[in-house]
C-alpha positions in Angstrom: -44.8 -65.6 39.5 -48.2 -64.5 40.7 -51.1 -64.3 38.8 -53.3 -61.4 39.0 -56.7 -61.4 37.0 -57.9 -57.6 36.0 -61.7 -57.8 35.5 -62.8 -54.1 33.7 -65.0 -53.5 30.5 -63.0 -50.9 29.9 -60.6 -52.1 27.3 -58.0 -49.4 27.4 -57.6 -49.6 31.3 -57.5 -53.4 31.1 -54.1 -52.6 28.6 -52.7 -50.1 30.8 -52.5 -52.6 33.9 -51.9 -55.4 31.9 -48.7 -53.3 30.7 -47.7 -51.8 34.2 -48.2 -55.3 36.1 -46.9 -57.0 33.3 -43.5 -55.1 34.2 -43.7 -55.2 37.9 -42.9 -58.8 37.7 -47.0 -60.3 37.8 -49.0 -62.5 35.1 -52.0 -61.0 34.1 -55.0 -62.1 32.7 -57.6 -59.6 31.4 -61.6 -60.8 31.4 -63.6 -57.9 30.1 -67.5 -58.6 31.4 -68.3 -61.2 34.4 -69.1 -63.8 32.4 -65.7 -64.3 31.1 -64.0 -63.7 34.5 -66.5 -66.6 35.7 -65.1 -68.9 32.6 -61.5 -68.5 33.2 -62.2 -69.1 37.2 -63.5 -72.1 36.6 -60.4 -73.7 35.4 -57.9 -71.3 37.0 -57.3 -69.9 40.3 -55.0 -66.7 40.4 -53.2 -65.3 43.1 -55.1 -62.1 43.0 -58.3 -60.1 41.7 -58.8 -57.0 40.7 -62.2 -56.2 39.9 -64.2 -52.9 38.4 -67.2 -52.4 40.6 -69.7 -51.5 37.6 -69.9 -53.9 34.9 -72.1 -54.3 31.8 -73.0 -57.7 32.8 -72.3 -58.1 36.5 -73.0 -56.1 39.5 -69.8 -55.9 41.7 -71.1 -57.1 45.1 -72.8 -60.0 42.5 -69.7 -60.9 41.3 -67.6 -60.3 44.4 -69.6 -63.2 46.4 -69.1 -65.6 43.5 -65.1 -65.2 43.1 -64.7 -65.5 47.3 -67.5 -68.2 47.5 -64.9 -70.3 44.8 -61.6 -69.1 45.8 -62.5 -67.7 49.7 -58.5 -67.4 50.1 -58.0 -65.3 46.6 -57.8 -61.5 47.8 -60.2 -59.2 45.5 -59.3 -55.8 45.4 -62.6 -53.5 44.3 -62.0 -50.7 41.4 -64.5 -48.0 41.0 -64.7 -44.3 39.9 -67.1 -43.6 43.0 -66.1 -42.8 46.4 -69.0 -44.1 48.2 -69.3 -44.9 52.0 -71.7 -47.5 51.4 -70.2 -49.2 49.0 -66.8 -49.1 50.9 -68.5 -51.1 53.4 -70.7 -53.4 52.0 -68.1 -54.7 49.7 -65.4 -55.0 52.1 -68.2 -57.0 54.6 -68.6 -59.6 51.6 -64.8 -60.4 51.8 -63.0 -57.7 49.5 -59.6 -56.8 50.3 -59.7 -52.9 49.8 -61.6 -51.0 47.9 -60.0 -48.4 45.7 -61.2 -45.4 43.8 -60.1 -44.4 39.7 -58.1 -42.8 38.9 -55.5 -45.6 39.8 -52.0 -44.5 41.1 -49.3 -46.4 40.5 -47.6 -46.3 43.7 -50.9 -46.7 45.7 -52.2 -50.4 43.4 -49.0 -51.5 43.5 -48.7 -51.2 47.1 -52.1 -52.7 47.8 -51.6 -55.6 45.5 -48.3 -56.5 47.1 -49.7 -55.9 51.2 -52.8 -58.0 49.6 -50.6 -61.2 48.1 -48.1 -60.8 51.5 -51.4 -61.2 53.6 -53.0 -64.1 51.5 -49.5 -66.2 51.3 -48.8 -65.8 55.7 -52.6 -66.4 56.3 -53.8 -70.2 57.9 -57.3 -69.1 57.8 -60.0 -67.4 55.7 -60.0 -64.1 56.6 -63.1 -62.7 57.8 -64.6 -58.9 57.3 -67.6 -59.1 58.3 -67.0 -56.9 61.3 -65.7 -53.8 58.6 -67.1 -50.6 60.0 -67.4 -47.5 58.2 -64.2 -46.0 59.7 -62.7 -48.9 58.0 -64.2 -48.8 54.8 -63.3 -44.9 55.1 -59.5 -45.6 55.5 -59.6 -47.4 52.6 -61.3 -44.9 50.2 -58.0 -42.7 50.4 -57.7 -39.1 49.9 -56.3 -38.6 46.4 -54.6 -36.2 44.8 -55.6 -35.9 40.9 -52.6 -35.6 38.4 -52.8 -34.0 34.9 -49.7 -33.6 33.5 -47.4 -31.6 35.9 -50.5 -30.2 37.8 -52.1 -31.8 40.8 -55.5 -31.1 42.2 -55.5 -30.8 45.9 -57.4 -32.6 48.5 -58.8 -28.8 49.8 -61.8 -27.7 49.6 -61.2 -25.2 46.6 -60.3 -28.0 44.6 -62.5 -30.4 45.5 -65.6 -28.0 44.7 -63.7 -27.6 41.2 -63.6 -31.5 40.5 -67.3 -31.9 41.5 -68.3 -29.7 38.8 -65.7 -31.0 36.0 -67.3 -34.6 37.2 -71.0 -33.0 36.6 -70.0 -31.4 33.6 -67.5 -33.3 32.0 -69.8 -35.9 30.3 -71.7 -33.0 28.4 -71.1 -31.4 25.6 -71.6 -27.7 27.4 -69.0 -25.0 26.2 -67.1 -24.3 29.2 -65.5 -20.6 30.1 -62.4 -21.1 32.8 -61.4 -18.2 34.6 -58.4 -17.5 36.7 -55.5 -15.6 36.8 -52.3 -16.5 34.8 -50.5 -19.7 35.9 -53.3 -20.7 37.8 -53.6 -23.8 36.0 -56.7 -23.1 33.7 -55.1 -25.4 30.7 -54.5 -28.9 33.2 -58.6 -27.8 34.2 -59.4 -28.0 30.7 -57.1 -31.3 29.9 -59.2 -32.9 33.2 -62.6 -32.0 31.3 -61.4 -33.5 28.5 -60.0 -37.1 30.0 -63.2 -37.4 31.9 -65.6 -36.6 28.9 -66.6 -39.2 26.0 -64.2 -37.6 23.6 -61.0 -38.4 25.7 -60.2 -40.6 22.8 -60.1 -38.2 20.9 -57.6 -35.1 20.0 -57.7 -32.2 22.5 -55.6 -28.8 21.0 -55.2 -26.3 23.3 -54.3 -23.0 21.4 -52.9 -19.9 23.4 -54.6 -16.8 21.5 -52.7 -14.0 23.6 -49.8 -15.5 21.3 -51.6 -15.3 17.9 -50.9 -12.3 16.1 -53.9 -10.1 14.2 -53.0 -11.4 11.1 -52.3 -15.3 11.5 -55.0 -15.8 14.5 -57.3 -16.9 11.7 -55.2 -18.8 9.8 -54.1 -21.1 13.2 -57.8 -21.2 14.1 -59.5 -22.4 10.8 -56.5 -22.9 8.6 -56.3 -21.6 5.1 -56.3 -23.0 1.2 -53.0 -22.1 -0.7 -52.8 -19.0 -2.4 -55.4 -17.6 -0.2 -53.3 -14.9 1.1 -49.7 -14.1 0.4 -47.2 -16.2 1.9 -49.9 -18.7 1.5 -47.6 -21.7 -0.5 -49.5 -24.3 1.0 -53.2 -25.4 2.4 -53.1 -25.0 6.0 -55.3 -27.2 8.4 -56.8 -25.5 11.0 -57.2 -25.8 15.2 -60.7 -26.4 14.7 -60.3 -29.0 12.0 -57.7 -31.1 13.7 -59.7 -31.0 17.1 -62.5 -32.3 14.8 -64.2 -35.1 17.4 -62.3 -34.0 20.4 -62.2 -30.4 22.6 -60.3 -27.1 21.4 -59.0 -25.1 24.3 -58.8 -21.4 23.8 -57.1 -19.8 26.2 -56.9 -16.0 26.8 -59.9 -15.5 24.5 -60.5 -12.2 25.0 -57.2 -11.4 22.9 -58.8 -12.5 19.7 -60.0 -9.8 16.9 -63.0 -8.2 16.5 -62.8 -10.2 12.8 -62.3 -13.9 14.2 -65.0 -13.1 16.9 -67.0 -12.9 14.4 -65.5 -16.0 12.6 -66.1 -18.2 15.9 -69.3 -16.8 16.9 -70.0 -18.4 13.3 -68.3 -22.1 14.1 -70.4 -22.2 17.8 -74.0 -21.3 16.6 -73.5 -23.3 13.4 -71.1 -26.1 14.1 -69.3 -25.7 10.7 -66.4 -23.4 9.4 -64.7 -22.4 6.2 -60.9 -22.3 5.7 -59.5 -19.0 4.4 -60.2 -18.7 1.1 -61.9 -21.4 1.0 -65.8 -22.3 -0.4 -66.5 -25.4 1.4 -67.6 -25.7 4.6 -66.2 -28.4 7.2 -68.4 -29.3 9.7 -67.8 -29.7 12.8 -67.7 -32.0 16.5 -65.9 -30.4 18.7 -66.2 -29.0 21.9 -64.9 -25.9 23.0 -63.6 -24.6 26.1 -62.0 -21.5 26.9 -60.4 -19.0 29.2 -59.8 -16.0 30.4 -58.0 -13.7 33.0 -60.2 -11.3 32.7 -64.7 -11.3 33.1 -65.5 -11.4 29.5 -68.6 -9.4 30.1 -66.6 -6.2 31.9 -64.9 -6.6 28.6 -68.1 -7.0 26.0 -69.2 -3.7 27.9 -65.6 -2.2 27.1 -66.4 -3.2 23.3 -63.6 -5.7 23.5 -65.6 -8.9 22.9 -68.6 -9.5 21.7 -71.3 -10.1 24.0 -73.5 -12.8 21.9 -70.3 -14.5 21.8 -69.6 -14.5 25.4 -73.5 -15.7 26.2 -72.5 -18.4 24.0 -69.6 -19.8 25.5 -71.1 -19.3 29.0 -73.0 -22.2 29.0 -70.8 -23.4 32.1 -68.4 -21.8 34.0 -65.3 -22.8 36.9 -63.3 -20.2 38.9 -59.8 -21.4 39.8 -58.2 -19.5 42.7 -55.3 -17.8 42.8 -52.7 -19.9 45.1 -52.6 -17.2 47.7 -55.8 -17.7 48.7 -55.5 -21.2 49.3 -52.1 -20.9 51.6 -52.4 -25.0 52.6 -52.1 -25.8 48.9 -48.7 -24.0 48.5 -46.0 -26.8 50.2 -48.3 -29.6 48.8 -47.0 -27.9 45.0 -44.0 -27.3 46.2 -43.1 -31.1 47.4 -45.0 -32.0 43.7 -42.6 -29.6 41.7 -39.7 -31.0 43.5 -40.3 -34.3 43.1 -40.7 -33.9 39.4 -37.8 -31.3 39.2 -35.9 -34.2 41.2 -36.3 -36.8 38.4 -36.0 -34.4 35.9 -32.0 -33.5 36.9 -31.4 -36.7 38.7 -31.2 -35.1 42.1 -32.6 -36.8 45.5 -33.2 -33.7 47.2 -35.4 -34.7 50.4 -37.4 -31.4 51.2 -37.8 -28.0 52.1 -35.9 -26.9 55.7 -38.7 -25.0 58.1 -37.5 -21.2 56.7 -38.2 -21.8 53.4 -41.5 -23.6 54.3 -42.0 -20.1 56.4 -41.0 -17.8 53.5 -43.3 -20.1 51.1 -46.5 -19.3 53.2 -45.7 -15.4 53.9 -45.1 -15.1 50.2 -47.6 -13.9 47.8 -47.4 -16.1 44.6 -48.1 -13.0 42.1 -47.4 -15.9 39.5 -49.3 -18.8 41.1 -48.0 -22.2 40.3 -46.1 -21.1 37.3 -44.3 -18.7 39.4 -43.8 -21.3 42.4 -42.8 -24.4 39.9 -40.1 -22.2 38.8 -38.6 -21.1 41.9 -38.0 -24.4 42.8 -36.5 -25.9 39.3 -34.1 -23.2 40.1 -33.4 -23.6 44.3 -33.3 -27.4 42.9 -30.8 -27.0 40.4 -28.4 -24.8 42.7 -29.3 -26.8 46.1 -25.9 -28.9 47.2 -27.6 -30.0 50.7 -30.3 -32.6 51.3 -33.3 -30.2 52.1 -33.3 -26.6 50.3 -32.6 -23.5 52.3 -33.5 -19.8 51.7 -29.8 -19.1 50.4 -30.8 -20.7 47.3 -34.1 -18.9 46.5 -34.5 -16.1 44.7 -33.3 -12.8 46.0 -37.3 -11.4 45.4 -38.8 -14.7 47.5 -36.4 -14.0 50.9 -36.8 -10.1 51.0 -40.8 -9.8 49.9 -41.7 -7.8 52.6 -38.8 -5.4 52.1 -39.5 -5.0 48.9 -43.7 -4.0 49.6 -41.5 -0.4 50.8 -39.7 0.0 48.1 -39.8 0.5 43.9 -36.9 -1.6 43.0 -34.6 -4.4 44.4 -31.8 -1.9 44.1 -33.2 0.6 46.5 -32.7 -2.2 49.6 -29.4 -3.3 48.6 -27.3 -1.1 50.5 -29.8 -2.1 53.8 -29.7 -5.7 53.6 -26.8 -8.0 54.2 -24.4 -9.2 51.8 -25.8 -12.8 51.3 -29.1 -11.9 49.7 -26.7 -10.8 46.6 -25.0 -14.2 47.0 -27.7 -15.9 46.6 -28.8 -14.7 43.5 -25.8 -14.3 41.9 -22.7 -15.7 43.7 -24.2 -19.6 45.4 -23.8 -21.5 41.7 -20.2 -19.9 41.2 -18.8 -21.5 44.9 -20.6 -24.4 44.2 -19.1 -25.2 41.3 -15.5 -24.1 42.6 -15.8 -25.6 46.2 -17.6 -28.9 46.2 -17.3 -28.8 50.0 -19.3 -25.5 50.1 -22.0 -25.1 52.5 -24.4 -22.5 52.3 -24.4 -20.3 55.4 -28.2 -20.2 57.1 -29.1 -16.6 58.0 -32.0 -15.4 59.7 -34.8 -14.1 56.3 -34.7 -10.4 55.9 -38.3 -10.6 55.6 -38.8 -11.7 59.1 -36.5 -9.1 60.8 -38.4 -5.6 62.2 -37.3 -2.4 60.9 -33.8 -1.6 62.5 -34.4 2.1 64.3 -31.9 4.0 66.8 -33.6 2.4 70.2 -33.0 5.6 71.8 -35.4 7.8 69.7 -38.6 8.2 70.4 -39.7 8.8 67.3 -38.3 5.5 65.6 -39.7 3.4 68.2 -42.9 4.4 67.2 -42.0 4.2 63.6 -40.9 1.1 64.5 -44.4 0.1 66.1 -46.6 1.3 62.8 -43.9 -0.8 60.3 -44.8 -3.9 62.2 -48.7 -3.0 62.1 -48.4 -2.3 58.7 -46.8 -5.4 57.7 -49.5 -7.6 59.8 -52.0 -5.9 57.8 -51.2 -6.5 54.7 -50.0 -10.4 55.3 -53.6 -10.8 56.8 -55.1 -8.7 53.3 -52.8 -11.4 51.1 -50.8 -8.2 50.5 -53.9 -5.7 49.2 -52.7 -2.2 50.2 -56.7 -1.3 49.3 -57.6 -4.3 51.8 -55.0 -3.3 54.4 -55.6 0.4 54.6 -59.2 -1.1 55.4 -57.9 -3.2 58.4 -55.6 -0.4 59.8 -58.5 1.8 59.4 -56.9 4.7 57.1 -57.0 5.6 53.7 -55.1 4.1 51.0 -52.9 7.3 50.2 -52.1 7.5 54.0 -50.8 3.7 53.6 -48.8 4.7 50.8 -47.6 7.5 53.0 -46.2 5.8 55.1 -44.3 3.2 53.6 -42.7 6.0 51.4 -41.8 7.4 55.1 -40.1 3.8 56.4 -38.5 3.9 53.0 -36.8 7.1 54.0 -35.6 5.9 57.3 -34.0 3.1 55.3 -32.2 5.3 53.1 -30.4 7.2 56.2 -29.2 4.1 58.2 
């Protein structure tokens, strides 16, 4: 069994790997400063090394030429929570294996520490890097893709703008207001703050106040004392109170009551609260982080929030885009969701075939991710083929650009072919009757041009303006305002004239 020898002050990441090593088959020994790594090197000499670059005690490259000026043959692979060049280079120059960046994937440290231990048990000879470039050191600092939960953050340039700030702001204790539109993924933001801060320790409550009625948004916030209210059998402990050391997340903020506005502007200026019906106060530690869908200071001007409660909270702020204007994020969501949605039902689905890739891109995600991880749970769940095809998306997601020229799916389905109705309603029926059944592969509706008599005039031109039309508004991410811009007409003349390709449709 090979020994591996985790060196980290961090106690809690010293556990973690001791726990997932541990059952991958390696013995591990944990050292939590350099001094005690040094001690148990003396008398021991493990098959690996992985080392934190910043320790209370040691520097890294300090420590790094003592363990390969001992053990020269004993690979060292470098752990740090810093992507720098610099330090890619000089470490891998003093003898380190690779040089990897927190937060640790599974996949990715297991596959270093077993290329590492495959290199150190065929090699004859020390292995020398002192010739490591910086394109070298730069392969090694890989690009990474940052899990929370079910939510990734993306390697593009959106994203990475949005984990620069939650690195700079994180460590504060700065309220922070979120926007974005629903399903956007404003929570896993928050949840990121929150892991990266000094409170990750400690609780994080996220509450959804679009949910909380008038009468019990109080009640959920700061809790109550029994008998303070009727229906009040019992003391209730609040949000606030349990978060008590950690972060509250308060999403869709702006829902809240003119009354517990009030009550929070109360708990951020003062850092205390008082349960309903209560005459104590609590105080409190917690940060709070919110968001909203909406600019909160459209809405204090509207008399919907209160605008000393809004300068509050805007001590920081993060914008998270809406997926359809970040097109190159979409597939990389898509193979995420699938690969959970895969474990989730026990299916090995391998991908998405090339039309639904297509369809993916030309759709616009009204929804964003909530909308996307949804679609494909359910093109998962009824998919019977190794890669998903468009038969098995939703009816809405194959005929999108039909449906910009129409009110309702019901006004196309006499102009479309039968097997967009199949596919929402007929594909898990012969599945489950025919386990043979293959899907047939038609061409997208969506990608078809309008079909006109090609012997009139007039619908050849019609024919023309629908395919203009459609351009437009795929290159405006589907804004008629934006599109009537770009086809340089007015918005009621774009309207116009969809409601006129509408009518062709109706007398085919």
């Amino acid at each position: 069994m090979n020994k591996i020898l985790v060196i980290d002050d961090d106690v809690d990441m010293c556990l973690l790997l001791k726990r997932f090593l541990t059952k991958n088959g390696y013995e591990v020994t944990l050292a939590h400063n350099g001094k005690k790594a040094l001690e148990y090197l003396e008398q021991n000499e493990p098959n690996l090394v992985l080392c934190d670059f910043r320790l209370e005690d040691f520097d890294g490259k300090e420590l790094l030429i003592k363990i390969k000026d001992k053990y020269p043959q004993t690979p060292v692979i470098i752990v740090t929570g810093y992507s720098d060049i610099k330090v890619a280079v000089d470490v891998m120059k003093l003898g380190a294996y690779d040089y990897v960046t927190k937060p640790l994937f599974p996949d990715e440290i297991i596959l270093s520490i077993r290329k590492a231990l495959e290199k150190s048990a065929t090699s004859t000879s020390e292995v020398s890097n002192s010739s490591a470039t910086v394109e070298e050191a730069k392969k090694n600092i890989r690009t990474k893709i940052v899990t929370s939960g079910q939510y990734i953050f993306s390697d593009s340039p959106e994203f990475k703008a949005i984990l620069k700030q939650i690195d700079l702001v994180a460590p504060t204790n700065y309220s922070i207001l979120i926007y974005g539109e629903s399903g956007s993924g404003k929570e896993a933001i928050a949840q990121e703050i929150h892991k990266r801060s000094r409170r990750s320790e400690q609780p994080f409550v996220a509450i959804d106040c679009g949910a909380l009625s008038k009468e019990l948004a109080g009640s959920e916030l700061f809790g109550h004392e029994k008998g303070s209210f009727t229906g009040a059998m019992n003391q209730k402990i609040g949000s606030f109170e349990v978060a008590n050391g950690g972060t509250i997340f308060l999403d869709e903020v702006a829902n809240l009551s003119y009354d517990v506005q009030v009550a929070l502007l109360r708990v951020v200026q003062e850092r205390k609260m008082r349960r309903i019906g209560g005459n104590k106060d609590i105080e409190l530690d917690v940060r709070i982080i919110i968001a909203s869908n909406e600019r909160l200071l459209d809405a204090a001007k509207k008399g919907k929030f209160r605008e000393d409660l809004y300068h509050r909270f805007n001590e920081f702020s993060i914008e998270v885009p809406p997926l359809r204007e970040r097109r190159h994020d979409i597939m990389l969501f898509a193979r995420h969701f699938l690969k959970l949605t895969n474990e989730e039902l026990g299916k090995n689905i391998k991908g998405f075939s090339p039309e639904v890739e297509s369809i993916f891109q030309n759709y616009v995600w009204h929804g964003n991710l909530r909308e996307l991880k949804n679609v494909v749970k359910r093109a998962t769940l009824l998919c019977d083929t190794e890669y998903i095809m468009p038969t098995v998306l939703p009816f809405e997601i194959t005929n999108y650009s039909k449906l910009l020229f129409n009110e309702t799916i019901e006004d196309i389905l006499p102009v479309t072919a039968a097997y967009p109705i199949t596919a929402s309603t007929e594909v898990s029926t012969s599945i489950s009757n025919n386990n043979n059944y293959t899907p047939p592969v038609p061409e997208p509706v969506m990608n078809k041009p309008l079909v006109i008599n090609e012997h009139s005039l007039k619908g050849a031109s019609i024919d023309a303006e629908y395919e203009m039309i459609v351009e437009a508004l795929r290159k405006a991410n589907y804004n008629k305002s934006k599109a009537a811009k770009i086809l340089n007409v007015d918005r009621k003349t774009l309207y116009n004239k969809m409601k006129q390709y509408k009518q062709f449709n109706s007398d085919l």
